[in-house]
PASEBA-1860 file (N, C-alpha, C; in nm, 3 decimals):
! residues 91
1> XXXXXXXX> -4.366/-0.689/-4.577/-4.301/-0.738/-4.457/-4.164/-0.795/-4.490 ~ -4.130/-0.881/-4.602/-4.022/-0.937/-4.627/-3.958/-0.849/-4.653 ~ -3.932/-0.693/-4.740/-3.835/-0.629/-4.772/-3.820/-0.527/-4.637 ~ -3.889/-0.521/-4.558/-3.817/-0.436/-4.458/-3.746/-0.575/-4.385 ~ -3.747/-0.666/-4.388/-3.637/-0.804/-4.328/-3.531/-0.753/-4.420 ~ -3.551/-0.760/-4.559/-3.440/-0.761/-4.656/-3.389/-0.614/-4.605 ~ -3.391/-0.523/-4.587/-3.353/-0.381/-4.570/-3.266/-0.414/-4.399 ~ -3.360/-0.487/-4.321/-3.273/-0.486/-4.175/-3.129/-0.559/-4.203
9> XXXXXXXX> -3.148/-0.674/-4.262/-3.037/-0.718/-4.303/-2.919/-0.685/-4.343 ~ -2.958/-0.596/-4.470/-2.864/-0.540/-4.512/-2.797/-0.395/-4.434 ~ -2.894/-0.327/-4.375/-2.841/-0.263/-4.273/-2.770/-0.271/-4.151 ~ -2.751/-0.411/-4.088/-2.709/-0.445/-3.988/-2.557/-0.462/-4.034 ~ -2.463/-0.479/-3.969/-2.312/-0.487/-3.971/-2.267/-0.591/-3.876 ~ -2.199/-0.676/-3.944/-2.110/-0.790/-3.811/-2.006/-0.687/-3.706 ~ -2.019/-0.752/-3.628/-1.947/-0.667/-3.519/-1.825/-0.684/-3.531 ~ -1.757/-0.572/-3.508/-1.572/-0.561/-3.541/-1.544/-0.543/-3.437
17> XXXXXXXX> -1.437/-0.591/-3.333/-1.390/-0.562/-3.229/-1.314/-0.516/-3.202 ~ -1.298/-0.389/-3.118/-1.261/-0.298/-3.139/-1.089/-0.333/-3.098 ~ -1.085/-0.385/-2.947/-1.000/-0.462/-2.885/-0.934/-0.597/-2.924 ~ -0.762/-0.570/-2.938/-0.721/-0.704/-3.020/-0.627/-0.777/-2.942 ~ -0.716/-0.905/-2.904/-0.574/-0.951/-2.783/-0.516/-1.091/-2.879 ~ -0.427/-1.127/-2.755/-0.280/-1.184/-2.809/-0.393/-1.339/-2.822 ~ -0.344/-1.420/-2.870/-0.366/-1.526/-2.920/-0.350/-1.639/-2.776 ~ -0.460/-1.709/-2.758/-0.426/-1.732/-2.602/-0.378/-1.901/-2.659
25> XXXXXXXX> -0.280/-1.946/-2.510/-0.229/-2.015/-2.560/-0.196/-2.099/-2.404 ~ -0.127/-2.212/-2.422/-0.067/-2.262/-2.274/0.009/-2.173/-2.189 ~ 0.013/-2.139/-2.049/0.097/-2.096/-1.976/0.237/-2.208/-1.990 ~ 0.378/-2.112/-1.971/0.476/-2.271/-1.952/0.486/-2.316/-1.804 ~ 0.497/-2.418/-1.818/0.486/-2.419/-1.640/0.638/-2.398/-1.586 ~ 0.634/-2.374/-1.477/0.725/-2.300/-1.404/0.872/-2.395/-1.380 ~ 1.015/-2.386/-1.434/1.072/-2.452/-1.406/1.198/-2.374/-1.305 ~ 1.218/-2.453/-1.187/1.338/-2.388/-1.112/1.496/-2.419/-1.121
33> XXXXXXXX> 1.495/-2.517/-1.195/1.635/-2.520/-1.269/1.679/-2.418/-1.398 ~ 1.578/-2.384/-1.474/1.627/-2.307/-1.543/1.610/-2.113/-1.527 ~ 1.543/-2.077/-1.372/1.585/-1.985/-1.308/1.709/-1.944/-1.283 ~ 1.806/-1.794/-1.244/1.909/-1.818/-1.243/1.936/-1.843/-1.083 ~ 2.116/-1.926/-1.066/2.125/-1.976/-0.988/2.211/-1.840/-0.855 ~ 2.155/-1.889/-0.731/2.212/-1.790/-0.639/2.351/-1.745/-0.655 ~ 2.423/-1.776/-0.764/2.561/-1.760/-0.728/2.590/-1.675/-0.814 ~ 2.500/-1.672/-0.947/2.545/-1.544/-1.039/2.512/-1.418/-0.989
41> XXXXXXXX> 2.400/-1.416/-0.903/2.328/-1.274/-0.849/2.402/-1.202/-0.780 ~ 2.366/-1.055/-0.752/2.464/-0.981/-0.667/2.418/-0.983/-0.512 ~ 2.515/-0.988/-0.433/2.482/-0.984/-0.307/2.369/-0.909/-0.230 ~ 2.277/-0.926/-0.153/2.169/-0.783/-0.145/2.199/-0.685/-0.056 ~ 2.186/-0.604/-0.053/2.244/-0.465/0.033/2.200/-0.518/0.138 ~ 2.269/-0.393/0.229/2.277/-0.428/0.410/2.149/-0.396/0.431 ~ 2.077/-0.207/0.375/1.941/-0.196/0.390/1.854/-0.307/0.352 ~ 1.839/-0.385/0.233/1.746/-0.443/0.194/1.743/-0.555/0.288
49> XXXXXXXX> 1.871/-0.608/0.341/1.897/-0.806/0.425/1.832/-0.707/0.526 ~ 1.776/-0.600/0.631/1.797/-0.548/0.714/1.604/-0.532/0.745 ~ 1.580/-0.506/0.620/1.449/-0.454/0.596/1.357/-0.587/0.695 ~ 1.231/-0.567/0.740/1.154/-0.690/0.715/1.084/-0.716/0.662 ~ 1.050/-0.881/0.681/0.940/-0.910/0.588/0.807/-0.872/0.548 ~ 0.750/-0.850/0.417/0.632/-0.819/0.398/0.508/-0.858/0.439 ~ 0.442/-0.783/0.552/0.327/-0.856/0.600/0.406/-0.901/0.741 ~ 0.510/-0.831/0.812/0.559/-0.897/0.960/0.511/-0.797/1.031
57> XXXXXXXX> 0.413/-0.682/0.953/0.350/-0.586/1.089/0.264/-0.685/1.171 ~ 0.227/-0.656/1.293/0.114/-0.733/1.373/-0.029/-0.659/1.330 ~ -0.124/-0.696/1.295/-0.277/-0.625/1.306/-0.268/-0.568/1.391 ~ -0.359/-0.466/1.397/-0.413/-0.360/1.463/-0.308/-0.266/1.483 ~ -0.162/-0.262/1.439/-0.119/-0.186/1.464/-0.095/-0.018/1.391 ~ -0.198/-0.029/1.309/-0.200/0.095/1.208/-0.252/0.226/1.261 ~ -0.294/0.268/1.171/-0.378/0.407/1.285/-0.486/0.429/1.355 ~ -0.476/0.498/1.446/-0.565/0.505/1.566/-0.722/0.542/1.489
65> XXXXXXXX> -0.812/0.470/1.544/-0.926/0.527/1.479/-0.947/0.641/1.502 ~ -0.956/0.697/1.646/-0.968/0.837/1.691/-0.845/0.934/1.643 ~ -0.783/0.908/1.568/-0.684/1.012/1.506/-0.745/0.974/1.368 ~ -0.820/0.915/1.362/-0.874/0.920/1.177/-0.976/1.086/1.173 ~ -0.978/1.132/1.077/-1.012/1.266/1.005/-1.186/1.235/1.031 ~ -1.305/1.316/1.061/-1.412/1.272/1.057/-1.478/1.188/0.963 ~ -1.434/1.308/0.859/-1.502/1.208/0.727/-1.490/1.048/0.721 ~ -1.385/1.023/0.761/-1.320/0.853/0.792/-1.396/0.788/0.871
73> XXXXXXXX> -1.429/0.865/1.007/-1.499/0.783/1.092/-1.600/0.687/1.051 ~ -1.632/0.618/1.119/-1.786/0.538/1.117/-1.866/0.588/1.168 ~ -2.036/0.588/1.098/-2.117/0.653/1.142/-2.197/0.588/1.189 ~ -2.225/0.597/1.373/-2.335/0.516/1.444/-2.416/0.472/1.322 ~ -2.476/0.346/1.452/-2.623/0.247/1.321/-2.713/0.331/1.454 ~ -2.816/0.378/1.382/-2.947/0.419/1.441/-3.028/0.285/1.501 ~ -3.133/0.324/1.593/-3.216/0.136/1.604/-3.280/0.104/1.495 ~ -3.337/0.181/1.401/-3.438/0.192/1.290/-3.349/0.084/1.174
81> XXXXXXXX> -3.240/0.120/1.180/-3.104/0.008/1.108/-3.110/-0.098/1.202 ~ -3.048/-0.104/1.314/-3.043/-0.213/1.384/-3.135/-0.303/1.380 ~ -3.258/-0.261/1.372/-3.419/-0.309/1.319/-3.402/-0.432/1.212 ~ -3.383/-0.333/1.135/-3.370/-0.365/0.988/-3.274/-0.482/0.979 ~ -3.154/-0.482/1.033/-3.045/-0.580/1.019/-3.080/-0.742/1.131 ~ -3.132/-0.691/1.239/-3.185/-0.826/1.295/-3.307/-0.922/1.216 ~ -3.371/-0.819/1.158/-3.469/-0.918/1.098/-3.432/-0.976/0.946 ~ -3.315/-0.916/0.914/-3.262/-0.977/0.787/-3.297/-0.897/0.670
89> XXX> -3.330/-0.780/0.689/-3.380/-0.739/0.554/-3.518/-0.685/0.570 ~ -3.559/-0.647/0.491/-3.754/-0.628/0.463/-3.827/-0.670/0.480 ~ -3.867/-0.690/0.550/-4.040/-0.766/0.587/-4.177/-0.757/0.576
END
């Protein structure tokens, strides 16, 4: 019994990892004085000052469900589901 211990032992290998990351360390925290200042930057184009903001669409205004492709659609809940979902699960 002891030499098949002695045999697992020696057969087993420490694990090498395969993946080598960076050495973790403090984030610096964020300073806004030493960002650069608005005055060195270049002016922003007419398109870009023109553009709007990200996220100024209103909801719901994307595409029509009924112009979505079938496959897209949603597929009715049967009652046998509906069943199932009022009582919470399995019973």
């Amino acid at each position: 019994m002891a030499t098949i211990a002695v045999r697992t032992l020696k057969t087993v290998r420490p694990h090498i990892p395969m993946i080598k990351f960076p050495p973790r360390g403090k984030v610096p925290a964020y300073n806004p004085s030493a960002s650069s200042t608005p005055a060195t930057t270049a002016a922003p184009s007419t398109a870009a000052a023109q553009s709007k903001a990200v996220g100024s669409t209103p909801r719901g205004s994307g595409i029509d469900e009924l112009a979505l492709p079938q496959k897209y659609l949603r597929r009715a809940i049967d009652p046998e589901e509906m069943e199932y979902i009022e009582r919470g699960g399995p019973a």
